[in-house]
C-alpha positions in Angstrom: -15.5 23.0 35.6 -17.7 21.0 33.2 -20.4 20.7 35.6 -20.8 24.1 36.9 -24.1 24.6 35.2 -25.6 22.5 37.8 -24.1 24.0 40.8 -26.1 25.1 42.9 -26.8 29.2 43.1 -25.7 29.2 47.0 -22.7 27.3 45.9 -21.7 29.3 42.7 -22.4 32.7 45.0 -19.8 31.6 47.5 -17.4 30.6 45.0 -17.3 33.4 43.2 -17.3 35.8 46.1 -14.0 33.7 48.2 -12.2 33.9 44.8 -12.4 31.0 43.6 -14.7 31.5 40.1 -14.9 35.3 38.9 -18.2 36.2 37.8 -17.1 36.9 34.1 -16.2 32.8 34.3 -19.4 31.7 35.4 -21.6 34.3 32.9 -19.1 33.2 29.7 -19.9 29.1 31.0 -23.7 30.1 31.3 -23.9 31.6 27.8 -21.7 28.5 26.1 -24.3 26.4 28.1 -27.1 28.3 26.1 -24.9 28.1 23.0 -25.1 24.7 23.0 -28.5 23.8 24.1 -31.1 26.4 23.3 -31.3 26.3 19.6 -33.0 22.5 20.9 -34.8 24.1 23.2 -36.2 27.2 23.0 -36.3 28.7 26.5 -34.8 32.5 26.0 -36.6 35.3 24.3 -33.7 37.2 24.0 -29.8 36.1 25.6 -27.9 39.3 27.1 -24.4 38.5 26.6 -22.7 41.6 26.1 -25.2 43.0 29.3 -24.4 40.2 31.4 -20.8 39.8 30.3 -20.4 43.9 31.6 -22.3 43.1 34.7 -19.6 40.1 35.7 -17.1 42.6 35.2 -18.4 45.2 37.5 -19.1 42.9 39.7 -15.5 41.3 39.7 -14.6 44.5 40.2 -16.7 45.4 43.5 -14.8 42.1 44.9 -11.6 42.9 44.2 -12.3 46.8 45.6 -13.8 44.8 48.7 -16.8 46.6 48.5 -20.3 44.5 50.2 -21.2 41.9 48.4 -24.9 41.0 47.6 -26.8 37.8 48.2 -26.9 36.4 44.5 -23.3 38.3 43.6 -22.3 36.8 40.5 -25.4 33.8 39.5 -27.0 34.5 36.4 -30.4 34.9 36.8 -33.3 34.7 34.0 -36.1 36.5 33.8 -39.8 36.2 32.2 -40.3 38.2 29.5 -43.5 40.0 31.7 -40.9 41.8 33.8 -39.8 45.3 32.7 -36.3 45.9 31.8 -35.2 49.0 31.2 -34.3 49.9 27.6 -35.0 46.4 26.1 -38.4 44.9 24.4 -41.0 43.2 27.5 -43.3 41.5 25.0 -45.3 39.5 27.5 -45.0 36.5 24.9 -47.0 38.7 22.4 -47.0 40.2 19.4 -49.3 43.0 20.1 -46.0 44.1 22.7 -43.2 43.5 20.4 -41.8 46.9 20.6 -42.6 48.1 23.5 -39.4 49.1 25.3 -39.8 50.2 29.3 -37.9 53.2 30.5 -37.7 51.2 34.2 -37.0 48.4 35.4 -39.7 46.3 37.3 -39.1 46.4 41.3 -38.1 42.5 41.6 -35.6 43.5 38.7 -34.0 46.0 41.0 -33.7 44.2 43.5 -32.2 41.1 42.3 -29.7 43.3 40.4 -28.7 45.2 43.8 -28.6 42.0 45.1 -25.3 41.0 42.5 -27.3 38.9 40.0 -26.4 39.0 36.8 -29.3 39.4 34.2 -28.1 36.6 31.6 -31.7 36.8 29.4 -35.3 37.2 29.2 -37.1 33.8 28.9 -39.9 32.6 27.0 -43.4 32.6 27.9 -47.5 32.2 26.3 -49.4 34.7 25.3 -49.9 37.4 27.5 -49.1 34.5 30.3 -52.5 32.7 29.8 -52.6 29.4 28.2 -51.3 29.2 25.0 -47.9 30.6 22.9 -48.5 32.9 20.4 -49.4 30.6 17.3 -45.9 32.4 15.9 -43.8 31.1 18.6 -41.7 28.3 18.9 -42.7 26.4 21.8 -40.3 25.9 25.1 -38.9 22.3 25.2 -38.9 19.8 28.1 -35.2 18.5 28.7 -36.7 15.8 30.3 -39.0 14.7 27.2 -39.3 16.4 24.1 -42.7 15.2 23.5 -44.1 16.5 27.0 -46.2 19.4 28.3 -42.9 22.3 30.1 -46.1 24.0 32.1 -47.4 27.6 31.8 -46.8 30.5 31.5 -43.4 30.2 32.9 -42.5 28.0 30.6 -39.0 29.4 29.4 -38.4 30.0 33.1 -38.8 26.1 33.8 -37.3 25.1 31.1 -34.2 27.1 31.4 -33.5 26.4 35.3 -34.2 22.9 34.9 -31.4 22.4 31.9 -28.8 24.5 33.6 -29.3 27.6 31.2 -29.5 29.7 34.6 -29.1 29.5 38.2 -32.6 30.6 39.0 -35.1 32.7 37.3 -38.4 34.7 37.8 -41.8 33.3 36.8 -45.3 34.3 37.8 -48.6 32.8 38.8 -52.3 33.4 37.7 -53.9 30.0 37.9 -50.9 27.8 37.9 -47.9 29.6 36.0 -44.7 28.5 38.6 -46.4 25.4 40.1 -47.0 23.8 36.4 -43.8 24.3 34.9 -42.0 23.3 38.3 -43.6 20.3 38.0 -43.6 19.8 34.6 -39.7 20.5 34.4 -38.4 18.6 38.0 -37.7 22.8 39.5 -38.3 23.8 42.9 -40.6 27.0 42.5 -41.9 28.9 45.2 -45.6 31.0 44.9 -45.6 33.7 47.8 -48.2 35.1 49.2 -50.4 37.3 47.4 -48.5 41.0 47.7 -45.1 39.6 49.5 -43.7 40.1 46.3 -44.0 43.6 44.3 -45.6 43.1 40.8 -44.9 47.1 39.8 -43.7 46.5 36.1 -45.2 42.8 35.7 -47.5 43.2 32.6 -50.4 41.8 34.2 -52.6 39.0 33.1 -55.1 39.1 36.0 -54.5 41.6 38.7 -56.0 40.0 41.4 -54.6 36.5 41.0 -51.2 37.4 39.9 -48.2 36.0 41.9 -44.5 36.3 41.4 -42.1 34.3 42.9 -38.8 32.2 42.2 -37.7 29.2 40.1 -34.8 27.0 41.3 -33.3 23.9 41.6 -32.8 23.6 45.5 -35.0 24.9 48.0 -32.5 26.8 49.7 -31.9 29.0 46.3 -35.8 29.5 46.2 -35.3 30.8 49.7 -32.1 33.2 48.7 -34.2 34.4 46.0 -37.5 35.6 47.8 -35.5 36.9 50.7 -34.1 39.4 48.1 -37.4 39.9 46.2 -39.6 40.3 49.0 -40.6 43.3 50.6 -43.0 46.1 50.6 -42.8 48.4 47.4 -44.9 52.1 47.8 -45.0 51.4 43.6 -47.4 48.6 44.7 -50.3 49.5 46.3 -51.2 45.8 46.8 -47.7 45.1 48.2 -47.4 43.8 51.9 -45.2 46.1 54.7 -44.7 42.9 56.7 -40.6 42.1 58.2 -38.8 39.9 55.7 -37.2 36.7 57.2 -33.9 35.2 56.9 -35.6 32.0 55.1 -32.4 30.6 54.9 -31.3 30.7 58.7 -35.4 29.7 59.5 -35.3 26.5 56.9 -33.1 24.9 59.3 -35.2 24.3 61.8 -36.2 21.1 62.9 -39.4 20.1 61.6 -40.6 17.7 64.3 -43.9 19.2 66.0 -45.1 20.9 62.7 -48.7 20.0 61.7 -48.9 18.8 57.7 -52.4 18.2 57.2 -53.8 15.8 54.2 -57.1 16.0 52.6 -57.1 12.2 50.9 -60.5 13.0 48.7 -58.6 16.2 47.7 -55.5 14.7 47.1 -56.5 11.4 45.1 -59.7 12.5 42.9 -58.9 12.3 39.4 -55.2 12.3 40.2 -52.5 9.9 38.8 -51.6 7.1 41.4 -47.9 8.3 40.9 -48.4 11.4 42.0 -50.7 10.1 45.4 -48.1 7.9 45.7 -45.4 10.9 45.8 -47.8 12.5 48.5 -48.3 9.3 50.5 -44.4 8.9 50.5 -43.4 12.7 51.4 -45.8 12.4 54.5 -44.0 9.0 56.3 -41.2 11.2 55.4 -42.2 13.6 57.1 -44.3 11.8 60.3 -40.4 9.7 60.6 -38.8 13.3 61.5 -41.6 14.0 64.1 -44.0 15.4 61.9 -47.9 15.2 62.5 -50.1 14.2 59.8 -54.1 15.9 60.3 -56.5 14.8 58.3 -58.5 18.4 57.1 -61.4 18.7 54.8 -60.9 21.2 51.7 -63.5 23.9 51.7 -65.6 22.6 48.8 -66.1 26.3 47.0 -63.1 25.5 45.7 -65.0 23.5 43.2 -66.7 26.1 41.7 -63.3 28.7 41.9 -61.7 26.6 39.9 -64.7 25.8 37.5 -64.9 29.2 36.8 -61.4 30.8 36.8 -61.6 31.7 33.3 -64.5 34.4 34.6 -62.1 36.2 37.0 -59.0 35.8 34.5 -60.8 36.7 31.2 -62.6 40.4 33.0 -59.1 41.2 34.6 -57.0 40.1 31.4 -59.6 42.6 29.2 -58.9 45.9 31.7 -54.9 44.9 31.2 -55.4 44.7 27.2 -57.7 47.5 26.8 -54.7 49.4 25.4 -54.5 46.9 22.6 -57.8 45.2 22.2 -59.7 45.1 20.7 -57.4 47.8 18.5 -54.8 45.6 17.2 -57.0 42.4 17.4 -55.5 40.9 14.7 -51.8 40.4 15.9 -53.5 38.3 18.6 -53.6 34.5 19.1 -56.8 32.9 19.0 -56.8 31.4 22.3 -55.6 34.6 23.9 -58.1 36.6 21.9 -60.9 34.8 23.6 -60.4 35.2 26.9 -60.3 38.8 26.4 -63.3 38.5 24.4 -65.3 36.7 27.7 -63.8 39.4 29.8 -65.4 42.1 27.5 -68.9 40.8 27.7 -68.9 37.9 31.0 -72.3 36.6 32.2 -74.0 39.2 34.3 -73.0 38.9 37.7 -70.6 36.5 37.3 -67.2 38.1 37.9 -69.0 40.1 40.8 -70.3 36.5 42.2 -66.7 34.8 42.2 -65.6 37.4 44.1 -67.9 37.3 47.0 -67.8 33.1 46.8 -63.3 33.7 46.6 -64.1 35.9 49.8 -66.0 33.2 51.4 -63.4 30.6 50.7 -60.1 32.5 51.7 -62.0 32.9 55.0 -62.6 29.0 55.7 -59.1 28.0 54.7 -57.4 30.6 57.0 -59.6 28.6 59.2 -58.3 25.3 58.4 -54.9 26.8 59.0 -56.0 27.4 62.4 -55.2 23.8 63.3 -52.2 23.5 60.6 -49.2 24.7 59.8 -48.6 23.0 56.0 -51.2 21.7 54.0 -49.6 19.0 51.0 -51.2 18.3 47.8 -50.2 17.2 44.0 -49.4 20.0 41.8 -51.2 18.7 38.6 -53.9 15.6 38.3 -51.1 14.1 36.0 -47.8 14.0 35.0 -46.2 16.4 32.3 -49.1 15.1 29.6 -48.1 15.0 25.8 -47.3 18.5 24.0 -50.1 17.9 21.9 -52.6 18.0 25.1 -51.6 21.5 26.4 -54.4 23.1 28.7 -56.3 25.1 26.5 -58.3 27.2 29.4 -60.2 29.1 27.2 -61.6 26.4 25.9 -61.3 22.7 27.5 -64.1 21.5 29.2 -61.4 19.5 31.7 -59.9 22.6 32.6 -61.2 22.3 36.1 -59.6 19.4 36.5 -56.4 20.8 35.8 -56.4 23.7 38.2 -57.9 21.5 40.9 -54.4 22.0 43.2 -53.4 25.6 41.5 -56.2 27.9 41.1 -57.7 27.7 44.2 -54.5 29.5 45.8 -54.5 32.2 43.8 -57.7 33.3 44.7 -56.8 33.0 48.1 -53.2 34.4 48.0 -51.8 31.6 50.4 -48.2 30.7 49.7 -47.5 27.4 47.8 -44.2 25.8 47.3 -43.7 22.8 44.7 -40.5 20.9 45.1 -39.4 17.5 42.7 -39.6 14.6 44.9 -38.2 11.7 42.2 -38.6 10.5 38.8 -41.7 8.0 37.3 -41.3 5.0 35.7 -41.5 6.7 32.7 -38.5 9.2 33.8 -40.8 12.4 34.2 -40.5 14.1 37.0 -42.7 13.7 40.1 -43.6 16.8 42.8 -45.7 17.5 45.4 -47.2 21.0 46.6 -47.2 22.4 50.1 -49.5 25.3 51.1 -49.2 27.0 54.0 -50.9 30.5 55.8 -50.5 33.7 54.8 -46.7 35.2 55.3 -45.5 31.6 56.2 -43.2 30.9 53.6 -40.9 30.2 56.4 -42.7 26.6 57.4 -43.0 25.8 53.7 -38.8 26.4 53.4 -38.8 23.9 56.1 -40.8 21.3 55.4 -39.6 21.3 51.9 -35.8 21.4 52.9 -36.6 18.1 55.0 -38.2 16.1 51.9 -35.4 17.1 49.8 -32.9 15.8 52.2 -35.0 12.5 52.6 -35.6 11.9 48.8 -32.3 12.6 48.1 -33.3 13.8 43.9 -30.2 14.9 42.2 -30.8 13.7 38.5 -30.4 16.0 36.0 -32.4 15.9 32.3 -29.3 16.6 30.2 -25.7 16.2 31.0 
């Protein structure tokens, strides 16, 4: 089956478990695929074909025993190399981590495996998942244009769900880290609310902001995948004990009567007529299948949240490095290096002063959300920019401008979910964000489930 790469996971799951695909068929077709394609484009740290080969065995085997078979039995899933895997390097796209080897596997790890996923490899990321790669790595390509930005920090993530080198994989999300490269990459990626997810054995960049969540090409994958991650973990003191829900039985809902509410000065400022465009098209989308469109305001601390990420990041990214830094300073990046060097010595006050004004804001938009069920915004200002123009957010004086629609949301821990709606003129893929309350992942699954029935986006970036 030459196009099998781009089966869906749901699809490949079911075809494997009826019989019709074994698990070693799909896992040898997956690693030809990466073969082929990865030496171009640089999306695995590390491929685990004799690991993942094993696994499809096992695996076969439970089905033919007709043992219970998971949600994900069979799909090969990638992960970012943050997340712990027992008994192979986690180097948290460092060098300073090169050899460091868990002796566990991280929680969503677990579960995914328990689930019948197949671990195919560990995918490329920047340094210590802030802005940059390490200046020794070999940057993550964008199938869709070689020459453009593939997002960060999940970059390998993005990059390898997007060109059929997985099913789905696991990236995380600080100021931006699923949302950019979903965008950037034409990937459905889904940020959960803050704690829905465990993060025990994610190397941390900034505690406090750090999300994890699911890369796919379909929404209804992104929804098998969380309903297997989430959950409460006691390894996580930060992680939520609220019910799980079936997100796939829940997405199919009807929409009609759902309140989507549009802040247009939010939603246009600085931002690429394209991509208001995509916004402006998802919601008479949405108001034809009985949708209401509100008009909200944005609480405007969000200004300054964003403004001043690079406070909050750089204090909590210096208490996860102190272990390393400023020890073994020199086998960090520059750009890396800084931040950690701001988060040693910030202005006085400063980190303490976010907090309180990221305390203030959370409050008025769970107000908003009083009169709304789904917010919808851009992901980015722009579309994938040039390579040459990555976000340097350490550094750039626009880098507010580039977390406008990201940042804010991970200070506030709501759920986000970006989605590809279509292609530009320039073929570069277009997506929209929706944001919805706390532990409502549930409305975002169906909202986003009715846009990608009405857009209808099936193009692929290689064959």
């Amino acid at each position: 089956m030459t196009d099998l790469h781009y089966l869906s996971l749901g699809a490949v799951c079911a075809r494997v478990k009826s019989g019709e695909l074994t698990a070693r068929e799909v896992v040898e077709h997956t690693l030809t695929r990466i073969g082929a394609l990865d030496g171009t484009l640089h999306a695995y740290v590390m491929v685990l074909a004799d690991q993942a080969l094993a696994q499809a065995d096992a695996l076969d085997e439970k089905r033919r025993n007709g043992d219970l078979l998971g949600a994900l039995h069979g799909v090969p899933i990638a992960l970012k190399d943050l997340f712990f895997t027992r008994g192979l390097p986690t180097a948290s796209g460092t060098r300073v981590m090169a050899d460091f080897v868990p002796d566990e596997d991280a929680t969503v790890v677990t579960r995914l495996t328990a689930a019948g996923a197949v671990m195919i490899g560990k995918t490329q990321l920047t340094e210590g998942a802030y802005g940059v790669h390490h200046p020794d790595v070999v940057d993550p390509v964008n199938p869709w244009a070689a020459d453009r930005w593939t997002g960060v920090s999940s970059s390998g993530s993005g990059v390898a769900v997007a060109a059929g080198l997985c099913f789905g994989a696991l990236g995380s999300d600080t100021g931006g880290s699923i949302r950019f490269p979903s965008a950037s990459c034409g990937t459905v990626g889904v940020k959960p609310t803050y704690g829905r997810v465990s993060r025990h054995g994610a190397f941390p960049l900034a505690q406090t902001l750090d999300h994890v969540g699911p890369m796919t090409r379909t929404v209804a994958d992104a929804g098998r995948m969380l309903g297997v991650m989430a959950g409460v973990d006691p390894r996580d003191a930060t992680s939520l004990d609220a019910p799980v829900p079936n997100y796939g039985a829940q997405m199919q809902t009807a929409v009609a009567g759902i309140r989507v509410g549009v802040d247009w000065d939010y939603v246009s400022e600085g931002v690429e007529e394209p991509l208001v465009q995509s916004v402006r098209d998802s919601l008479q989308h949405l108001a034809e299948a009985g949708v209401e469109v509100r008009e909200y305001r944005m609480p405007e601390a969000y200004r300054m949240l964003v403004d001043q990420w690079g406070i909050t990041c750089a204090v909590e990214c210096a208490r996860a490095h102190a272990a390393y830094y400023p020890a073994r300073k020199d086998l960090y990046g520059p750009v890396l290096a800084e931040l950690i060097e701001l988060g040693r010595r910030p202005p006085p006050g400063s980190y303490e002063q976010l907090q309180t004004l990221r305390a203030a804001f959370t409050g008025e938009l769970d107000g908003c959300f009083q009169g709304l069920d789904v917010m919808i915004a851009p992901n980015m200002p722009y579309l994938a920019p040039p390579a040459e123009r990555i976000l340097d957010l350490s550094a750039d004086p626009a880098r507010a401008n580039g977390l406008t629609f990201t940042a804010p949301f991970d200070y506030s821990g709501h759920p986000t979910l970006s989605l590809p709606v279509g292609l530009s003129s320039e073929r570069l893929p277009l997506s929209i964000q929706l944001i919805g309350p706390k532990l409502a992942e549930s409305n975002l699954f169906r909202v986003a489930l009715a846009l990608e029935n009405a857009f209808d986006f099936h193009e692929r970036p290689i064959p």
